[in-house]
ROFI-131384 format. One record per residue (C-alpha): chain; y, x, z; residue in one letter. Coordinates in Angstrom, 1 decimal. Last residue first. Layout:
<recs>
A, Y, X, Z, a;
...
</recs>
This chain:
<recs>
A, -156.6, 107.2, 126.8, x;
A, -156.5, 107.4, 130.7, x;
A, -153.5, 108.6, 131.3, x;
A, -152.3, 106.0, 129.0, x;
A, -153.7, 103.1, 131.0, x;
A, -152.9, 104.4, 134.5, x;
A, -149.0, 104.7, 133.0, x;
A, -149.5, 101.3, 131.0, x;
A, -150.6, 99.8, 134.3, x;
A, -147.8, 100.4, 136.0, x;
A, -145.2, 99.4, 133.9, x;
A, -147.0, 96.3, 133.6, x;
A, -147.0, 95.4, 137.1, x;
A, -143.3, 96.4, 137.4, x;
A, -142.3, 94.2, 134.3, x;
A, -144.3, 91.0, 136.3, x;
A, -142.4, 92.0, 138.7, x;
A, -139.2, 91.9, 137.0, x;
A, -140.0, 88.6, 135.2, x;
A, -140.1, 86.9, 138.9, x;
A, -137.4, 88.5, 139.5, x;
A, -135.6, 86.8, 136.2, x;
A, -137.2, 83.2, 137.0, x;
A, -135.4, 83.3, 140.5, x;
A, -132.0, 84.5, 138.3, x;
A, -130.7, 87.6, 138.4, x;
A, -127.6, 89.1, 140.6, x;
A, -130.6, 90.5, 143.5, x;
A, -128.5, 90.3, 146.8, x;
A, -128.1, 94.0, 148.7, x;
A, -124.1, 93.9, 148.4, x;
A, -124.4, 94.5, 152.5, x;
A, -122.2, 91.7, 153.6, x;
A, -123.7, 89.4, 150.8, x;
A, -122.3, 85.3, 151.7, x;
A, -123.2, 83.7, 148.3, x;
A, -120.6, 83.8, 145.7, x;
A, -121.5, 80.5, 144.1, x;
A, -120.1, 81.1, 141.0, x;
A, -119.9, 84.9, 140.7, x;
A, -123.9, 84.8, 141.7, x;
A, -124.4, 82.3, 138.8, x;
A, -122.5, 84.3, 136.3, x;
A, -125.1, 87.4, 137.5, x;
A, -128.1, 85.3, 137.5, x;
A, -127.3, 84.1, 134.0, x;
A, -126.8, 87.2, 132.7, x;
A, -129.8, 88.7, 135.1, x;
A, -131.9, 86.5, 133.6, x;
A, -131.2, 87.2, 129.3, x;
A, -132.0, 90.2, 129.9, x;
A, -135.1, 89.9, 132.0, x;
A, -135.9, 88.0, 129.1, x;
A, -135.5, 91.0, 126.9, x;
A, -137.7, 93.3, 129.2, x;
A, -140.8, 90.4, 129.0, x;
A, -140.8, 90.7, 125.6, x;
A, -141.1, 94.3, 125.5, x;
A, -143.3, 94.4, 128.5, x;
A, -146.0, 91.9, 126.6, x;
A, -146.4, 94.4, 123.6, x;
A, -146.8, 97.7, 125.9, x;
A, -149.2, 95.8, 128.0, x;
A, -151.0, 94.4, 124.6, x;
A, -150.9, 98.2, 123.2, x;
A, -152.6, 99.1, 126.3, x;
A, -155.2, 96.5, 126.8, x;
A, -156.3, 97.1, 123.6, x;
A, -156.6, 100.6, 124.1, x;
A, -158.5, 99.8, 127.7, x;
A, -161.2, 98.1, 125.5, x;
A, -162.5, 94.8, 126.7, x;
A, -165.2, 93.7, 128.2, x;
A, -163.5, 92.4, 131.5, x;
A, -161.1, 90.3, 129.2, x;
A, -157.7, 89.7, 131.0, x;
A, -155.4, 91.9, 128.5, x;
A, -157.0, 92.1, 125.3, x;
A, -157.6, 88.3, 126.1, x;
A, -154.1, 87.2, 126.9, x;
A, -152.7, 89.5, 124.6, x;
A, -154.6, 87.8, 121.4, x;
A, -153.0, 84.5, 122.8, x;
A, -154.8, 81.3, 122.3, x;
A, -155.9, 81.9, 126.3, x;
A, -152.2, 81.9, 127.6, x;
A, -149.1, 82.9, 127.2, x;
A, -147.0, 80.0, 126.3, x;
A, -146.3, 79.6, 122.5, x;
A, -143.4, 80.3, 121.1, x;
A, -140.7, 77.4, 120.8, x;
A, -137.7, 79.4, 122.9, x;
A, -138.7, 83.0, 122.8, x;
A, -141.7, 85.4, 124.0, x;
A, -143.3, 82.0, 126.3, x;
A, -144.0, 82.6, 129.9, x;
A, -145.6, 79.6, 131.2, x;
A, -144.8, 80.9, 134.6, x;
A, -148.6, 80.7, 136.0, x;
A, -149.9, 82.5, 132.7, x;
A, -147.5, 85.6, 132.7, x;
A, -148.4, 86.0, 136.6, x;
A, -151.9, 86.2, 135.7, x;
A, -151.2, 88.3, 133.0, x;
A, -149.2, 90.7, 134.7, x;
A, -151.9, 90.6, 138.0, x;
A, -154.8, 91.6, 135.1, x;
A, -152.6, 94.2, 134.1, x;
A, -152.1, 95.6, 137.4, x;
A, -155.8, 95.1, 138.1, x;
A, -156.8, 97.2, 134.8, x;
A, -154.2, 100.0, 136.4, x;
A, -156.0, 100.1, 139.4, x;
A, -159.2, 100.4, 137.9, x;
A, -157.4, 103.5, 135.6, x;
A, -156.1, 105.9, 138.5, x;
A, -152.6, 104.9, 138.9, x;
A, -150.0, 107.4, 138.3, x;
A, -148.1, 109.0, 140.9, x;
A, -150.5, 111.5, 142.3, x;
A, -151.8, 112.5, 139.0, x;
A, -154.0, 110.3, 136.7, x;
A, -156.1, 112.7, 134.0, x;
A, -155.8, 113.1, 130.6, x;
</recs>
C-alpha cells in the first residue's frame, strides 16, 4: 500500500513515533497507577525508538501505547473538566481546552501516534 496525500509517507511516520516515545519518556507515563514508566525496560520503548527495528513492531507497539494513552486522556479531561467548572476561567470565546495540562500533553502524544500508525500501516 502506498501513502496518499493525507497519510504520512513511512520516514515521517517513524519520526512521529519516535516524537511519542520521546514525549512518553519525558512524562513518566506509566499505563496505570504502579506500572512501570515507559522507558528502556519496556518492549514498546524499543520496538518503538530502535533504528533497527521492524516497522510491524513499531506498529503494534504504536497501536498498544495509543490505547493506553486514550484511557488516560479519559481520565484528564474529567479532571480537567471539574477543574474548569471550579475555577471558571474568564473564556469569552468557549475556545479553553477542559483537560488537564498532563491531559494535552497526552493528546499530543495521541496525535503523534495516530499519525504514525496511518504512515505505518500504509506501509505494511
Amino acid at each position: 500500500m502506498r501513502a496518499t496525500a493525507n497519510t504520512p509517507d513511512p520516514t515521517t511516520a517513524r519520526l512521529q513515533a519516535d516524537l511519542a516515545a520521546q514525549w512518553l519518556a519525558l512524562i513518566g507515563f506509566s499505563a496505570y497507577p504502579g506500572a512501570p514508566s515507559f522507558g528502556p525496560g519496556m518492549c514498546h520503548y524499543s520496538a518503538i525508538l530502535d533504528p533497527d527495528g521492524s516497522d510491524e513492531a513499531r506498529l503494534e507497539s504504536c497501536r498498544a501505547m495509543l490505547a493506553c494513552v486514550r484511557r488516560k486522556i479519559t481520565i484528564e479531561e474529567y479532571a480537567g473538566h471539574a477543574q474548569y467548572i471550579r475555577d471558571r476561567p474568564v473564556d469569552p470565546y468557549g475556545k479553553h481546552w477542559r483537560v488537564t495540562r498532563h491531559g494535552a500533553e497526552l493528546w499530543m502524544i495521541a496525535h503523534l501516534l495516530d499519525m504514525a500508525i496511518a504512515g505505518l500501516k500504509a506501509e505494511t
